[in-house]
N, CA, C and O atoms as a GROMACS GRO file, in nm:
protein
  424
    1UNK      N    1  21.080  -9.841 -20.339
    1UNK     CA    2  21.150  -9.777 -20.230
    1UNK      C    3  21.117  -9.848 -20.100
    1UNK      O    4  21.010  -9.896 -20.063
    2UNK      N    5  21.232  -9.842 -20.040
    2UNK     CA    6  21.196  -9.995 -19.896
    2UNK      C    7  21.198  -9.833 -19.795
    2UNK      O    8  21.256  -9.731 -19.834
    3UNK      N    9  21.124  -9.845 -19.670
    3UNK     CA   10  21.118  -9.815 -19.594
    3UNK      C   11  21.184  -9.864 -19.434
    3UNK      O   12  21.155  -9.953 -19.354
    4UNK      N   13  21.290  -9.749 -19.437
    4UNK     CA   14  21.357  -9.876 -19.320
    4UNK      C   15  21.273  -9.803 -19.166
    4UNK      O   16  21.246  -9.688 -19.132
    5UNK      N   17  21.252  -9.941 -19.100
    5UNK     CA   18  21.158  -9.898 -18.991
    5UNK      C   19  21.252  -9.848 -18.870
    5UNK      O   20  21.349  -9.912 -18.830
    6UNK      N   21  21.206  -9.718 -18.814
    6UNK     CA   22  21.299  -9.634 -18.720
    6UNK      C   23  21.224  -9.739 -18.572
    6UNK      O   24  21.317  -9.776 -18.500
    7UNK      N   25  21.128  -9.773 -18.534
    7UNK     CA   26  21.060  -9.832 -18.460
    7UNK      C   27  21.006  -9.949 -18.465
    7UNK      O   28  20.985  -9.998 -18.576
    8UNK      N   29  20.974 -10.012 -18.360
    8UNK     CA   30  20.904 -10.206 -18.367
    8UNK      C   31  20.858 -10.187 -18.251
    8UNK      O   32  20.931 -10.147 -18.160
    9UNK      N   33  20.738 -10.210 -18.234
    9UNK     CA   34  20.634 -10.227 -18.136
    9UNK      C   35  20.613 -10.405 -18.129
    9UNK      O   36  20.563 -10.481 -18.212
   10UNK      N   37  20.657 -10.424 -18.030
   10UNK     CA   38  20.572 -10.589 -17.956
   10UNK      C   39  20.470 -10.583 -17.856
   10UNK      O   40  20.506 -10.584 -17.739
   11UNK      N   41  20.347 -10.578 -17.886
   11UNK     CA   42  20.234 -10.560 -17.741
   11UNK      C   43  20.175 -10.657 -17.746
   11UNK      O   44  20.178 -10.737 -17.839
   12UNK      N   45  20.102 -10.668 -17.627
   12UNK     CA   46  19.952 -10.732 -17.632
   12UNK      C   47  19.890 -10.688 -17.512
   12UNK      O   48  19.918 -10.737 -17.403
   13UNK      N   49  19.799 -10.587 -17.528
   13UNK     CA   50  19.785 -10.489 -17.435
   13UNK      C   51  19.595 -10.514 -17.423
   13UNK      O   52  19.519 -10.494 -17.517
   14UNK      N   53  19.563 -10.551 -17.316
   14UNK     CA   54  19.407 -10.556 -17.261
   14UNK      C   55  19.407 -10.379 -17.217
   14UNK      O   56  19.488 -10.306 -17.159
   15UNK      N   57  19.241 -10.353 -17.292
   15UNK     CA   58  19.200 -10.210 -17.248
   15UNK      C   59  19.060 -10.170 -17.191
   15UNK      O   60  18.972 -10.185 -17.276
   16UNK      N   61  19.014 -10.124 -17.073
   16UNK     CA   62  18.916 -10.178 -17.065
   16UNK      C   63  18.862 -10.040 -17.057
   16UNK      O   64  18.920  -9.959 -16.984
   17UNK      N   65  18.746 -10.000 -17.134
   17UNK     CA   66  18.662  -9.897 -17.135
   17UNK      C   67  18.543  -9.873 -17.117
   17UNK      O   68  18.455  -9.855 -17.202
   18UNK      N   69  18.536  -9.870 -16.990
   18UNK     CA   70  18.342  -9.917 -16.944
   18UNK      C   71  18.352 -10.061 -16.910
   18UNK      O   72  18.426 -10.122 -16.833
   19UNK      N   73  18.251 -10.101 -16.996
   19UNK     CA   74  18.265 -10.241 -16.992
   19UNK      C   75  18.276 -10.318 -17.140
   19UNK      O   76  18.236 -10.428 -17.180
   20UNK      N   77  18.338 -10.225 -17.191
   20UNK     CA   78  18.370 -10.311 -17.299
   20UNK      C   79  18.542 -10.314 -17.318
   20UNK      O   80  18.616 -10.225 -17.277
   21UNK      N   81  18.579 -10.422 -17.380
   21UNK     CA   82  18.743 -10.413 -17.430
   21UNK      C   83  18.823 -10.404 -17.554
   21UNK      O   84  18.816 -10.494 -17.639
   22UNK      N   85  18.895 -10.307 -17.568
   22UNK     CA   86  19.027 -10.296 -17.675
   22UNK      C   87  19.127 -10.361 -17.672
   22UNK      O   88  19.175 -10.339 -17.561
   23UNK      N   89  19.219 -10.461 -17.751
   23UNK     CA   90  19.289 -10.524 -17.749
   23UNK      C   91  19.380 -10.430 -17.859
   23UNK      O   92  19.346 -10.378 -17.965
   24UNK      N   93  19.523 -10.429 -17.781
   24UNK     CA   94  19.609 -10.374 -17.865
   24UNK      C   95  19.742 -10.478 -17.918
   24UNK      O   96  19.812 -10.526 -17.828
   25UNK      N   97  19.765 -10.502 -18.020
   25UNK     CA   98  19.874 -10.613 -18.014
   25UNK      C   99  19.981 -10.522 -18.137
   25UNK      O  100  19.946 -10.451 -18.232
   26UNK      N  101  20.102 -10.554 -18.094
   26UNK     CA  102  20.208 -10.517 -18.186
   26UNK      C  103  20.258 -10.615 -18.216
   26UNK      O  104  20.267 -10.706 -18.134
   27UNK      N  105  20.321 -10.628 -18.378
   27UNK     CA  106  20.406 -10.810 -18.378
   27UNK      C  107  20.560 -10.696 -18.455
   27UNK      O  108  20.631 -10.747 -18.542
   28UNK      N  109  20.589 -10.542 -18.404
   28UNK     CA  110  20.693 -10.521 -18.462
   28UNK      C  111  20.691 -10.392 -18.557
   28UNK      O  112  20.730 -10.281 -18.523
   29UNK      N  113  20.635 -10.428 -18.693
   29UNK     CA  114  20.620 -10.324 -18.819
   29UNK      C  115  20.461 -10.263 -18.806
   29UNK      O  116  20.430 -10.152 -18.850
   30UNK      N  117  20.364 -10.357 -18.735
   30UNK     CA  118  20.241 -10.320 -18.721
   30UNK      C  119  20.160 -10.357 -18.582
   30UNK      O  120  20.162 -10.458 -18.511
   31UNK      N  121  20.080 -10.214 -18.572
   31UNK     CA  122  19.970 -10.224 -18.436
   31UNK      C  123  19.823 -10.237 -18.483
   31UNK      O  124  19.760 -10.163 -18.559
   32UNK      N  125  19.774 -10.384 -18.402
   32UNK     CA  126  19.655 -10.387 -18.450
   32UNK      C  127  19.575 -10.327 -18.312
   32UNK      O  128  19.583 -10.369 -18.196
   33UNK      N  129  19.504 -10.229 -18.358
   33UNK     CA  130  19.355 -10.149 -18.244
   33UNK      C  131  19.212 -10.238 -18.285
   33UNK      O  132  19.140 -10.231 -18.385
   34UNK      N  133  19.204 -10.328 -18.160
   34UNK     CA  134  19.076 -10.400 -18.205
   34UNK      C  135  18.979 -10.351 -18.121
   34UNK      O  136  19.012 -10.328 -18.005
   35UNK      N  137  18.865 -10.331 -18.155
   35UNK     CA  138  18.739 -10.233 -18.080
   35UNK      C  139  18.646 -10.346 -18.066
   35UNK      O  140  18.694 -10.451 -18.107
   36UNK      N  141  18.538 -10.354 -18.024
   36UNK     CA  142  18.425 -10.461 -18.008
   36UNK      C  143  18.340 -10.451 -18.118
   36UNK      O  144  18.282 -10.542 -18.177
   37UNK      N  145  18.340 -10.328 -18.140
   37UNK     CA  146  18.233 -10.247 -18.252
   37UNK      C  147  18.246 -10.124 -18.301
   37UNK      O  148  18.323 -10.054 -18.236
   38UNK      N  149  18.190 -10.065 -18.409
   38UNK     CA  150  18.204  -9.951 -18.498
   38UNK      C  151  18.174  -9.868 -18.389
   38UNK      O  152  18.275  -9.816 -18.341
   39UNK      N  153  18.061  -9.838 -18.329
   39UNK     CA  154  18.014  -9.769 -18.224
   39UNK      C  155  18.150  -9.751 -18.141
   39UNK      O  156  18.208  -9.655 -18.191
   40UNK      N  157  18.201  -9.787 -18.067
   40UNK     CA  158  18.294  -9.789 -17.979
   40UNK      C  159  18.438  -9.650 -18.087
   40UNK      O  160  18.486  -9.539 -18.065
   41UNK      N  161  18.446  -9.737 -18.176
   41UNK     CA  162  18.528  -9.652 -18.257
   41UNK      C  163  18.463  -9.501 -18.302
   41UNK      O  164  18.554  -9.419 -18.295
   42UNK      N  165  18.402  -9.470 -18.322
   42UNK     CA  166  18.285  -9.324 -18.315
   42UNK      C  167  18.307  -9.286 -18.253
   42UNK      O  168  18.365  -9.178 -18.256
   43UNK      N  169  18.271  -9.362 -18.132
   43UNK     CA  170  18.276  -9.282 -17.967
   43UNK      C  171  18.407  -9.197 -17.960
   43UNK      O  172  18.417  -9.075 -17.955
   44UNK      N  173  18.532  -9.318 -17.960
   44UNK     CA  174  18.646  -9.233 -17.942
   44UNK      C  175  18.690  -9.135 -18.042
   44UNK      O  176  18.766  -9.041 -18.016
   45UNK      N  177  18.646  -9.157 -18.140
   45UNK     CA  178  18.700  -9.019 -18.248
   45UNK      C  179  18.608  -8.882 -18.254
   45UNK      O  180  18.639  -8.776 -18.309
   46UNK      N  181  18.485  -8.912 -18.182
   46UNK     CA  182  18.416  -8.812 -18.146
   46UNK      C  183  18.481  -8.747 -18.023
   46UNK      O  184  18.498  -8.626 -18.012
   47UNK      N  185  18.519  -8.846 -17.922
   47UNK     CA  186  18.635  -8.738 -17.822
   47UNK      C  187  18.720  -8.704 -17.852
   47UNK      O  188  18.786  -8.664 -17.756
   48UNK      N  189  18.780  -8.691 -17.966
   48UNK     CA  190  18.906  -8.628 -17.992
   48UNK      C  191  18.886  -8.528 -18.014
   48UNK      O  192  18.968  -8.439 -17.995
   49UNK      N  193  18.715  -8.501 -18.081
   49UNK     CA  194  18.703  -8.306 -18.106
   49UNK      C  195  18.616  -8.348 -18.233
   49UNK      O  196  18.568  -8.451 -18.279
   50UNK      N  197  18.623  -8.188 -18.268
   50UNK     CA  198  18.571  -8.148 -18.435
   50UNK      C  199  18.623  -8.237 -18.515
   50UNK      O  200  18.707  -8.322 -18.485
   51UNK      N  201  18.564  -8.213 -18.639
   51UNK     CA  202  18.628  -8.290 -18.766
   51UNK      C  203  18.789  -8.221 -18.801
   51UNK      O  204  18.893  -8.283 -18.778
   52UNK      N  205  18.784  -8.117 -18.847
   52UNK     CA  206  18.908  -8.072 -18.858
   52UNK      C  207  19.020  -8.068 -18.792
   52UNK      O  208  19.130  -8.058 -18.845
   53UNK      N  209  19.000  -8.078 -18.670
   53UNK     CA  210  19.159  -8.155 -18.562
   53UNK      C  211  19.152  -8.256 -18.549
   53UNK      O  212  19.255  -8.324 -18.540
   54UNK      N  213  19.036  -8.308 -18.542
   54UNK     CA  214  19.042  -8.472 -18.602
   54UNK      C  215  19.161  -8.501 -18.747
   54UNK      O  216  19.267  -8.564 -18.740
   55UNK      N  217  19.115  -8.448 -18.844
   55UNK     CA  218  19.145  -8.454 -18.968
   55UNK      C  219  19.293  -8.423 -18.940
   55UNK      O  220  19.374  -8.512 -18.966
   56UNK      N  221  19.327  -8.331 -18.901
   56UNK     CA  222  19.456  -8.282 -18.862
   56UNK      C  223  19.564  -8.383 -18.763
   56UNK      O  224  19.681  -8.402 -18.796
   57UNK      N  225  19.521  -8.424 -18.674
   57UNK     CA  226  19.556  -8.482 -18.543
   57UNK      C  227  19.621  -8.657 -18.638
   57UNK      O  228  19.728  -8.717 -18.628
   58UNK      N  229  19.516  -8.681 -18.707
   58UNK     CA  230  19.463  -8.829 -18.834
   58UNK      C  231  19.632  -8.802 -18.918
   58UNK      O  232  19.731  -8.874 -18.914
   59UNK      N  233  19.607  -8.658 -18.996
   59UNK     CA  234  19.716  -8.679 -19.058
   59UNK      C  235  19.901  -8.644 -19.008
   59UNK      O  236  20.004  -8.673 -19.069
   60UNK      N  237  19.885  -8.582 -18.890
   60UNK     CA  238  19.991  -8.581 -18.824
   60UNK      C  239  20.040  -8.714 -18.787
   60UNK      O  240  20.161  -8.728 -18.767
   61UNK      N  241  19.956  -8.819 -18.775
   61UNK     CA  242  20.012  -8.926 -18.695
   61UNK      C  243  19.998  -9.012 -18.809
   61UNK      O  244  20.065  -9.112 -18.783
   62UNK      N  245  19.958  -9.020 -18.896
   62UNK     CA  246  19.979  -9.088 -19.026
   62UNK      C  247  20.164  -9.070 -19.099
   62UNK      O  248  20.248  -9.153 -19.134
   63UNK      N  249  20.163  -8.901 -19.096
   63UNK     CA  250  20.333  -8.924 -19.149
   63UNK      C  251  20.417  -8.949 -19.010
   63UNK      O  252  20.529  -8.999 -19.021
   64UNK      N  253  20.369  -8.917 -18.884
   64UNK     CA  254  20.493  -8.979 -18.768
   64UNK      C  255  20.479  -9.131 -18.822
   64UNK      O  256  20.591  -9.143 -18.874
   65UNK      N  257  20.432  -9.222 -18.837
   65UNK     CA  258  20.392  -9.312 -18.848
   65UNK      C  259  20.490  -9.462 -18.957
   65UNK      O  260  20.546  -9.571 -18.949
   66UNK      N  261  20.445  -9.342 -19.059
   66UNK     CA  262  20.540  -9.359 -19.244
   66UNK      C  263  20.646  -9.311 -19.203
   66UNK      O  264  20.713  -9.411 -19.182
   67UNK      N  265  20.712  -9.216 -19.175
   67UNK     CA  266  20.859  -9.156 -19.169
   67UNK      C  267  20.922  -9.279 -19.028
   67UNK      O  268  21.041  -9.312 -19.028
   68UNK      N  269  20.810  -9.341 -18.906
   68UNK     CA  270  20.890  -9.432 -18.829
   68UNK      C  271  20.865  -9.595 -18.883
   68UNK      O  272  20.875  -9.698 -18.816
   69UNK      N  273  20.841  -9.584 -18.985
   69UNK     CA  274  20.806  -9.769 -19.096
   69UNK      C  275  20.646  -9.821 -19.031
   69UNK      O  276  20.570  -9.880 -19.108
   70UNK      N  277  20.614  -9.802 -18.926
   70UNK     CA  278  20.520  -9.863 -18.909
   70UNK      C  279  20.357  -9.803 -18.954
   70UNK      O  280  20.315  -9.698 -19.003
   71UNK      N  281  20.283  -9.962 -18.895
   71UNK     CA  282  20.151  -9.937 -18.981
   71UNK      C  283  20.020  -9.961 -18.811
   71UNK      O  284  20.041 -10.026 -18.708
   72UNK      N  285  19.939  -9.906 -18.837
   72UNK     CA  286  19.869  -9.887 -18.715
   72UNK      C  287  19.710  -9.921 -18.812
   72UNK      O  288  19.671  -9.866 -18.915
   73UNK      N  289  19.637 -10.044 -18.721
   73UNK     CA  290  19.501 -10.083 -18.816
   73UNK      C  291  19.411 -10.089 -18.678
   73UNK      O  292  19.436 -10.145 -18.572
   74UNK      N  293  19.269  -9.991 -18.728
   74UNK     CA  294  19.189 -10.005 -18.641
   74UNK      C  295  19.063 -10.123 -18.683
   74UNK      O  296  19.012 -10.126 -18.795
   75UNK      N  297  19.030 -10.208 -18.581
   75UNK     CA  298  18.947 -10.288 -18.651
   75UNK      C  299  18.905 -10.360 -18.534
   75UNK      O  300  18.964 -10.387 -18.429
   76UNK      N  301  18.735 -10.398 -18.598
   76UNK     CA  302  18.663 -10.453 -18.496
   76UNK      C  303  18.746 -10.635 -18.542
   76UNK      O  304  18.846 -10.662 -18.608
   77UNK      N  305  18.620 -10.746 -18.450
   77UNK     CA  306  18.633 -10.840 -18.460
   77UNK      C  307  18.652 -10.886 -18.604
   77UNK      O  308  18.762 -10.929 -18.639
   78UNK      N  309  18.557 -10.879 -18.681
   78UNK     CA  310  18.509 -10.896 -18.802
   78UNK      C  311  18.535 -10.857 -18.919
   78UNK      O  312  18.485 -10.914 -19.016
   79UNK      N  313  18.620 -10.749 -18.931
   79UNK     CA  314  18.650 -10.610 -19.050
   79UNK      C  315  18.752 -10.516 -19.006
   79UNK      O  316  18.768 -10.482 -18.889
   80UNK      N  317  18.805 -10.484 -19.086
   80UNK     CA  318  18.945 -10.350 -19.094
   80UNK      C  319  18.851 -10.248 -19.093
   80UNK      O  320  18.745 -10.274 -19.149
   81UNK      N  321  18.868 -10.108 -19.031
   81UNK     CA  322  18.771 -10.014 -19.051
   81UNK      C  323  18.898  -9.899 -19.076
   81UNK      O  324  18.856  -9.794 -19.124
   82UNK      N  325  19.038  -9.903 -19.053
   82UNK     CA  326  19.112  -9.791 -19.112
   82UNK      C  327  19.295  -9.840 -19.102
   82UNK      O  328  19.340  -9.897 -19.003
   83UNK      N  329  19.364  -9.810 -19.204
   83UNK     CA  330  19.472  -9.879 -19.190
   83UNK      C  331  19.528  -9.687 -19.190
   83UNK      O  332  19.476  -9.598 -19.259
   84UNK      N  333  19.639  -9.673 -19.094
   84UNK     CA  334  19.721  -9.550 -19.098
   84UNK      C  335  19.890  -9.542 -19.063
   84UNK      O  336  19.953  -9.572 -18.962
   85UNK      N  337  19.923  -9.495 -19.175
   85UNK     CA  338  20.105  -9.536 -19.183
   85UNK      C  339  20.154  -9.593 -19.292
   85UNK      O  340  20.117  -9.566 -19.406
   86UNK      N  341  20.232  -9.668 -19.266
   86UNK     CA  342  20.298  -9.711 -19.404
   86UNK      C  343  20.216  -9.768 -19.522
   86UNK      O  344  20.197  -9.725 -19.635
   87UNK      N  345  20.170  -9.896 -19.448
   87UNK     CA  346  20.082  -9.942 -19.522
   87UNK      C  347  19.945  -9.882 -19.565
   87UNK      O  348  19.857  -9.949 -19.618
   88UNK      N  349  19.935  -9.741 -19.536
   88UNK     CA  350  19.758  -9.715 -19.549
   88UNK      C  351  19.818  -9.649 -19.709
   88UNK      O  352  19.932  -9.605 -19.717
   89UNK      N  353  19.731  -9.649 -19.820
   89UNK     CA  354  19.755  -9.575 -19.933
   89UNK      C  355  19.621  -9.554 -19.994
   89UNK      O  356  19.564  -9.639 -20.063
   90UNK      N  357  19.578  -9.445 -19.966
   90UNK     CA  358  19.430  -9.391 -20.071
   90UNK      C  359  19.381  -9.289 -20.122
   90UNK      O  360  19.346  -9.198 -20.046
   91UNK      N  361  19.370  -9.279 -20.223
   91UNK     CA  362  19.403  -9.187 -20.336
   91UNK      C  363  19.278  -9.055 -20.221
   91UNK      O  364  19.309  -8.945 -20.175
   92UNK      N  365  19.144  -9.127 -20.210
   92UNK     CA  366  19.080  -9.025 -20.146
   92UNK      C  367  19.072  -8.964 -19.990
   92UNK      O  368  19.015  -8.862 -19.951
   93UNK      N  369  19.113  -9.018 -19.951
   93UNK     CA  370  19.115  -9.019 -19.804
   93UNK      C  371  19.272  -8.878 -19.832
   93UNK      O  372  19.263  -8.779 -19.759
   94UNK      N  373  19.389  -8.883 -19.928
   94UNK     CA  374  19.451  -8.784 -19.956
   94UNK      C  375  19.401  -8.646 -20.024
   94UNK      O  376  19.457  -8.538 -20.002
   95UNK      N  377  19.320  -8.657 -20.087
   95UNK     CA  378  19.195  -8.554 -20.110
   95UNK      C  379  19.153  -8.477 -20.002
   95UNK      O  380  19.126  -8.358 -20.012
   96UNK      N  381  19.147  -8.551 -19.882
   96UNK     CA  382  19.075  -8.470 -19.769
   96UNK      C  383  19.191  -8.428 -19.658
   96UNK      O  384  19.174  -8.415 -19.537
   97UNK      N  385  19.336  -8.405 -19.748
   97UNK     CA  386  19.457  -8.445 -19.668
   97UNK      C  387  19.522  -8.501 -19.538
   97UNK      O  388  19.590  -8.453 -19.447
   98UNK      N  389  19.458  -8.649 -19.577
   98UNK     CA  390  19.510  -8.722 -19.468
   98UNK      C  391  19.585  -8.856 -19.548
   98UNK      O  392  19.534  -8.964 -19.578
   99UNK      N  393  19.742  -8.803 -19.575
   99UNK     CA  394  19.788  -8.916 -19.663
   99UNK      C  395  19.844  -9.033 -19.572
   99UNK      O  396  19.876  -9.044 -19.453
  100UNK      N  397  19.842  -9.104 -19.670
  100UNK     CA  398  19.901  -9.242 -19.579
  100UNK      C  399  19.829  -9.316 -19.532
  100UNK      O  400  19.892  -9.402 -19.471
  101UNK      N  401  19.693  -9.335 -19.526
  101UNK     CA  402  19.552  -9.351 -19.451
  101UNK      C  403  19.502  -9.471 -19.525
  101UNK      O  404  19.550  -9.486 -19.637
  102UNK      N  405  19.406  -9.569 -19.479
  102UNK     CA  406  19.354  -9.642 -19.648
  102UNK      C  407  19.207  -9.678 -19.485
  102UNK      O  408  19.224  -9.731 -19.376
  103UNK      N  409  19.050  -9.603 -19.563
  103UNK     CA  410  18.970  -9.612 -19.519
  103UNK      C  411  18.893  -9.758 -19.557
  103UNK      O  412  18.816  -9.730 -19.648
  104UNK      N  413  18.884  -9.875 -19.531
  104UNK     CA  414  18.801 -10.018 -19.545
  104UNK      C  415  18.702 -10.000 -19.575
  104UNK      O  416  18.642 -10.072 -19.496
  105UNK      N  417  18.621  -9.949 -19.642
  105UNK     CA  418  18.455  -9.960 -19.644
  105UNK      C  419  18.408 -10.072 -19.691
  105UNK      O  420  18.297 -10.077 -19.638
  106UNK      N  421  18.418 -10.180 -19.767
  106UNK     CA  422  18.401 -10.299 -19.797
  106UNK      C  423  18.352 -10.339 -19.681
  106UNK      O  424  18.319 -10.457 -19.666
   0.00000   0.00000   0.00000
C-alpha cells in the first residue's frame, strides 16, 4: 500500500537552545531533528510533561504524521534515537500505544 504524501517539508533550520544547537532539515517526505546529545533530547521530552501525555502527545503526532506521508527522525550526531510517522514501524513501542514509532536502541 503506497502512501500518498498530503505534505513536503524543505528546511534547514539552525536552533539555538542555551548554548547548544538543533539542526532541523526537511528534504520533502522526511524531517531530520538533530540534537548534540541524548541529554539534550531528555531534557526536551521531560518538558513536555508526565509520561502519559507524553505517550499520548508521541502518539497523536505519529498518526498526524502517517495519515500526512511523512516521517520525522530524532537523532544526535552519531545515531537515530527515534523514527515517528510513516516510516517508524515497531511491534513494541505499539504495545505501549504509540503506533507508527520505531525506537533505535542499537
Amino acid at each position: 500500500m503506497t502512501i500518498e504524501r498530503l505534505l513536503s517539508v524543505d528546511a534547514n533550520i539552525t536552533i539555538d537552545i542555551g548554548d547548544q544547537r538543533v539542526f532541523v532539515r526537511g528534504d520533502g517526505g522526511s524531517v531530520v531533528i538533530e540534537v548534540p546529545g541524548i541529554s539534550l533530547a531528555f531534557q526536551m521530552m521531560q518538558a513536555m510533561g508526565s509520561v502519559k501525555p507524553v505517550r499520548e502527545r508521541v502518539a497523536g503526532l505519529s498518526e498526524l504524521l502517517t495519515r500526512l506521508g511523512l516521517t520525522v527522525i530524532i537523532r544526535t550526531p552519531s545515531r537515530k534515537l527515534i523514527t515517528i510517522g510513516r516510516d517508524g514501524n515497531s511491534w513494541l513501542l505499539k504495545l505501549f500505544g504509540v503506533p507508527n514509532a520505531t525506537l533505535h536502541i542499537s
